[in-house]
C-alpha positions in Angstrom: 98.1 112.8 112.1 101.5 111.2 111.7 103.5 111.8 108.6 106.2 110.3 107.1 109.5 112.5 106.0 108.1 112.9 102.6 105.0 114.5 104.1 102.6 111.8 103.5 100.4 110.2 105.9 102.3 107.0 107.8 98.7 105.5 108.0 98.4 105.8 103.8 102.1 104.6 103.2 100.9 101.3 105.5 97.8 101.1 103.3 99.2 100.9 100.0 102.4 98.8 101.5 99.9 96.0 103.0 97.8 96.5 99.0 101.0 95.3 97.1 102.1 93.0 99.5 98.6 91.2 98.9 98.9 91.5 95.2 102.3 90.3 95.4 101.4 86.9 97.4 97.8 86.5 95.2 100.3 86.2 92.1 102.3 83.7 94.2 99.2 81.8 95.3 98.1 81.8 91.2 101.6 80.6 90.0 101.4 78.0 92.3 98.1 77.0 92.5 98.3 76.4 88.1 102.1 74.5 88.8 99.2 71.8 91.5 100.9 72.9 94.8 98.7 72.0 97.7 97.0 74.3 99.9 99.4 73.2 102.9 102.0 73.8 100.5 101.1 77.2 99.4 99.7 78.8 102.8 103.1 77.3 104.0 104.7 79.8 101.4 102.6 82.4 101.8 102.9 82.2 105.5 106.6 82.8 105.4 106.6 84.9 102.1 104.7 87.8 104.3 107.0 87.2 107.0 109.6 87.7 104.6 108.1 90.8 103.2 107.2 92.1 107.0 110.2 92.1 107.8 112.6 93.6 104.9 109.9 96.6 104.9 111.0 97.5 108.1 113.8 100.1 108.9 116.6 98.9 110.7 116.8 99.1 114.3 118.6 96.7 117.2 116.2 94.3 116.9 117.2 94.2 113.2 120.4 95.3 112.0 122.1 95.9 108.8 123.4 93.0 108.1 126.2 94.4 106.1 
């Protein structure tokens, strides 16, 4: 099993990540939906809000550095 340094499975860390990434975009999806976006308009959002989301959770490496 792989663990993370805090001793906790990597595999549970990714679950509850991906779980409040979902809640985070339903609430998006709601606000918008009630405001009369369009579906175009909100999976358009929601595309690129996970993307967003994807990447900022990951650690920097080459591919993505500081940007400091």
């Amino acid at each position: 099993m792989n663990f993370s340094p805090t001793g906790i499975p990597k595999a549970l860390l990714r679950e509850k990540e991906r779980q409040e990434r979902t809640a985070f975009l339903t609430t998006v999806a709601e606000q918008m939906r009630q405001k009369g976006a369009s579906e175009k308009s909100m999976r358009k959002v929601l595309e690129g809000f996970d993307e967003f989301l994807k990447l900022t959770s990951q650690p920097n490496t080459p591919h993505h550095p500081d940007p400091t």
